[in-house]
C-alpha positions, 0 to 999 in steps of 0.5 A: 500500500503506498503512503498517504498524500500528505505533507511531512512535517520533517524533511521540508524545505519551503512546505513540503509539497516535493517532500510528501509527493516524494514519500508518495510515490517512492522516491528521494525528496531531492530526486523529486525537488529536480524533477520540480526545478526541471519542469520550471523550464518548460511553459505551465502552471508548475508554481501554481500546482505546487501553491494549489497542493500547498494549500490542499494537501494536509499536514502530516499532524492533522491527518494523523489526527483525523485518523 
């Protein structure tokens, strides 16, 4: 079972998005903060995707709670 979609509260640089989708699908959070980088340089939404999980992904203590 893969974990759940929610941001760590350790290993975070800014809010932690990159973190909780790299625990997500099994990668490093770096491997996943230069995926991030890399797609900056192509045209799209990317800033606005990450503020929008920012905002919409729970923090890892909330979930835990709800649970």
């Amino acid at each position: 079972m893969a974990a759940a979609l929610v941001r760590p509260r350790n290993d975070k640089m800014i809010a932690g998005v990159c973190a909780g989708l790299a625990r997500r699908f099994g990668t490093t959070p770096t491997t996943m903060r230069v995926i991030f980088l890399a797609s900056c340089l192509l045209p799209g939404p990317q800033f606005l995707l990450y503020i929008a999980l920012w905002i919409l992904l729970p923090a890892e203590d909330s979930y835990r709670e709800a649970w």
